[in-house]
N, C-alpha and C positions, 0 to 999 in steps of 0.2 A: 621657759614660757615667755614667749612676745607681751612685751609691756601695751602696747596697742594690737588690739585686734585685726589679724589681715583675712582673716575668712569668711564663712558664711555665717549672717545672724540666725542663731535658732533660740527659736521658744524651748522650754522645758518648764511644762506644769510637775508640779509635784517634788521641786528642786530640792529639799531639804531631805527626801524621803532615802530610803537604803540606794535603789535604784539612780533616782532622777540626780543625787547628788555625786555619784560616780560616773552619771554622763557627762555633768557640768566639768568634773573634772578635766574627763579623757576630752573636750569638745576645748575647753580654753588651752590646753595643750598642743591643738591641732590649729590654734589660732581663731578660733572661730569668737565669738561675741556672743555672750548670754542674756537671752534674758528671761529669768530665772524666778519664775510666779509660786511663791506661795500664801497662805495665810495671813501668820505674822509677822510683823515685822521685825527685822533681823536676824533672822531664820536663814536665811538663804544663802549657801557656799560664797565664801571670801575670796577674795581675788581678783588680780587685772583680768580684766572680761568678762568680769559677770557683772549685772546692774538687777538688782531684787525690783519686784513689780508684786506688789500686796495686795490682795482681795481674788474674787469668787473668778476663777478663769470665765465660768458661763454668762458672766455680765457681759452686755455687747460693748459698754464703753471701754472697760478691760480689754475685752479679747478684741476690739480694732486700734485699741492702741497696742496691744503687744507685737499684734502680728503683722503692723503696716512695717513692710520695706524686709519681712523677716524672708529666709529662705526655704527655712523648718520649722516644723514645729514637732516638740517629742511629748506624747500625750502620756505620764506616768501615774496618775490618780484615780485611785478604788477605792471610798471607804470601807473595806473589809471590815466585817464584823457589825457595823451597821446592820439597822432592820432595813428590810427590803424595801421600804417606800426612800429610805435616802440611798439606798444603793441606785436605785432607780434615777433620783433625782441628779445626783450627781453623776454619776456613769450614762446609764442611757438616755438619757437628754439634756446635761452638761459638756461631756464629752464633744457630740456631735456639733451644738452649738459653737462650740470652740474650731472647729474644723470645719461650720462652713464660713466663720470668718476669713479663718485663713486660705479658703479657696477663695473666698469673693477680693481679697487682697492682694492676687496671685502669687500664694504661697506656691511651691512645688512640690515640695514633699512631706506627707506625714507620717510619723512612727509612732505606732498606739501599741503600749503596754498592757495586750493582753494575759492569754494564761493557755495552756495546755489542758487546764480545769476543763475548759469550755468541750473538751471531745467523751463520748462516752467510753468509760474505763471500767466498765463494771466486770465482773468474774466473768471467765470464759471469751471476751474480748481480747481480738489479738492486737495487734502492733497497731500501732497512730502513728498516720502520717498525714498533711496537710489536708487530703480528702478523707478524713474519717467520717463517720458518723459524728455529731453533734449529742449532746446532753440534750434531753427530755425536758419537762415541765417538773418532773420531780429529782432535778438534778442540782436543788438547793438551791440558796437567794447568790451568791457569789457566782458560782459557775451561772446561771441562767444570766442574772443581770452582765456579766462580761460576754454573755453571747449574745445579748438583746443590742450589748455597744460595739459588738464587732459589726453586727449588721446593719444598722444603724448609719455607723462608718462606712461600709459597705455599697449601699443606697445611697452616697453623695457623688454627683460626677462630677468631674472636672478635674481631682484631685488624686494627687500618685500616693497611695496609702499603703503601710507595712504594717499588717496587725502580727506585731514578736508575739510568737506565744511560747514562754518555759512553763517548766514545771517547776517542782519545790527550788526557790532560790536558796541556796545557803551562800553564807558571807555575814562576815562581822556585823554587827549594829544593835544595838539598842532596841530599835526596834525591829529586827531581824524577826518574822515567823518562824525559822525552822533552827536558828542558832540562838535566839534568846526568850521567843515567847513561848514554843512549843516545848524545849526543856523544863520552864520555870512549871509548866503543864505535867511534866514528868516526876520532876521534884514534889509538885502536890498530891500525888499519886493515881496520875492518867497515866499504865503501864502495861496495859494492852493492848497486843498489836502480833496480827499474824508475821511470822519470819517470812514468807514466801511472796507475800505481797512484793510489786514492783514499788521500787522508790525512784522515780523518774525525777532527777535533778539538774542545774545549771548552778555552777557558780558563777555570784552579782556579778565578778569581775569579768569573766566572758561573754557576759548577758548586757554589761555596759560596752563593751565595743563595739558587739552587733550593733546596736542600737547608734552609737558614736559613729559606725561604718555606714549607715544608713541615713542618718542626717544629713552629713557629711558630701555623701553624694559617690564615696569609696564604693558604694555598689550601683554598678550602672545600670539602668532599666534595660525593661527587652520586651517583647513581643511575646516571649512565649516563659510563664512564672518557672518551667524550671531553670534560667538564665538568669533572672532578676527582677525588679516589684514592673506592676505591669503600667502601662501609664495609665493614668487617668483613670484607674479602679485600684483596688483594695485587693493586696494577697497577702495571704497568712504564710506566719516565717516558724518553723516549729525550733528552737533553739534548745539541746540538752547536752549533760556531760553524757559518761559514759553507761549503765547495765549497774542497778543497785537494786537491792531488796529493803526490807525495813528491818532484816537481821543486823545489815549494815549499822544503819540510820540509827534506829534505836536504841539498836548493841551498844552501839558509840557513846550515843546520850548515855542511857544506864551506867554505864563504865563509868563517866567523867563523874558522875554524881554517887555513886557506890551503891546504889540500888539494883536490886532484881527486876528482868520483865517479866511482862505475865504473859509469854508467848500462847497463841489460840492458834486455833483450827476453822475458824471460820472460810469461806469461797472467799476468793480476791482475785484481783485482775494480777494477772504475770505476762503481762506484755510488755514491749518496748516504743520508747518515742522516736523515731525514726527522724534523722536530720539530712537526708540525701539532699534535700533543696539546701538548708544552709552551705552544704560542704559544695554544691557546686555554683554557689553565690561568693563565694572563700571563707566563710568562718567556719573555726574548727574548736572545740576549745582548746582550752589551754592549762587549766588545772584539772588536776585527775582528783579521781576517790580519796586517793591514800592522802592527796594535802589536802582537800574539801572538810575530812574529817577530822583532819590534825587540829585545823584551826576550830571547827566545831569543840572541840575536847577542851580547848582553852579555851576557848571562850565559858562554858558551862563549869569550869571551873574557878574561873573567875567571877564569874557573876557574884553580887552580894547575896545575903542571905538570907530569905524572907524576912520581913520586921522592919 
């Protein structure tokens, strides 16, 4: 890793997070210069090239100093789980606030951490791919509010925007959804869950390159999104590994913790997330099922023990 920074400066909101703290990484690797917004203080990835910036990214005194002179910016923060009025606040009109600083600054490029949530997946729903249908008004406070901030983002011109959208992230972390919060959810006895359902996934670690490739400037624009993001509008990036169910997923979990599922019968979506645009933009993943869930299995193993 270069002691001084020879790349491009990119913002990263949400640097501390599963995500945004595995782009700091792959982004100070590739030379670039961070500057790495979160919360609180001291929070934010260590290292030559990264410099921590503390407070609310949607402040305009914040967001014109971070993003003067930057060249990216990579937008990683949802408060999931939150109720819907701060889902709202911070996602669909935090977000955006932050992005048209960095248009009015002439940023070039933005990479907004959305979700694959955002497409409707209901039973009898075939395959997703970048033009799907959308989720409804009754498609929940998470998936709505991530669709209210893609669009959002959407409606700002001037600005080259890449709305990533994965599906369930797995990768180590602490605060991991699908490797430490949704287990501990398993361990308390939430152990229901049709086998057939699709389990449409990304590992962080492929889901930070995209992202790192995207910043970066490694994927060139184009005229026409199945090439590359488009200028000066907003195209959605559908990012997945491979073809899993929840027999998988779940099976996995149960197993690591010695527990039975409660497999059902309920209707489920058994489609696939279709990544044709990622693969002809060059990302492809890189870890497969069989290590996705090796580390999942250690990890829910290790975890401590409620108490």
């Amino acid at each position: 890793m270069p002691d001084t920074p020879s790349g491009p400066v990119v913002v990263v909101t949400g640097a501390n997070g599963l995500v945004g703290a595995r782009v700091c990484a792959l982004l100070t690797e590739r030379g670039a210069a961070v500057r790495a917004v979160v919360r609180r203080p001291g929070t934010a990835p260590g290292g030559p090239g990264v410099e921590e910036h503390v407070g609310d990214f949607a402040d305009p005194a914040l967001a014109a100093r971070v993003v003067d002179g930057a060249d990216a910016v990579v937008t990683t923060v949802h408060p999931m789980g939150s109720d819907r009025a701060v889902q709202q606040q911070v996602a669909v009109e935090g977000t955006p606030a932050l992005a048209r600083a960095a248009r009015d600054a002439g940023v070039t490029r933005l990479v907004h951490l959305s979700t694959a949530g955002v497409y409707d997946r209901s039973p009898g729903v075939g395959d997703v791919e970048e033009g799907s249908a959308l989720v409804g008004e009754d498609g929940g406070d998470y998936a709505v509010t991530k669709r209210d901030t893609d669009a959002a983002l959407a409606a700002l011109d001037g600005l080259t925007t890449v709305l990533v959208r994965p599906p369930a992230i797995l990768g180590s972390g602490p605060t991991s959804v699908w490797n430490a919060l949704r287990p501990a959810s398993v361990r308390d006895g939430e152990r229901a869950a049709n086998p057939a359902k699709s389990f449409a996934w990304v590992h962080v670690d492929d889901l930070a390159r995209a992202v790192a490739d995207l910043a970066t400037g490694v994927v060139a624009t184009a005229d026409d999104p199945a090439r590359g993001p488009v200028p000066g509008s907003a195209t959605p990036l559908l990012v997945a590994g491979g073809p899993a169910t929840w027999r998988e997923y779940h099976g996995a979990v149960c197993e690591a913790l010695g527990v039975d599922p409660e497999w059902t019968d309920e209707p489920v979506w058994t489609g696939r997330v279709r990544t044709g645009r990622a693969a002809a933009w060059g990302w492809t993943p890189s870890v497969d099922l069989a290590a996705a869930l090796a580390e999942l299995r250690r990890d829910v193993r290790a975890a401590p023990p409620p108490g």
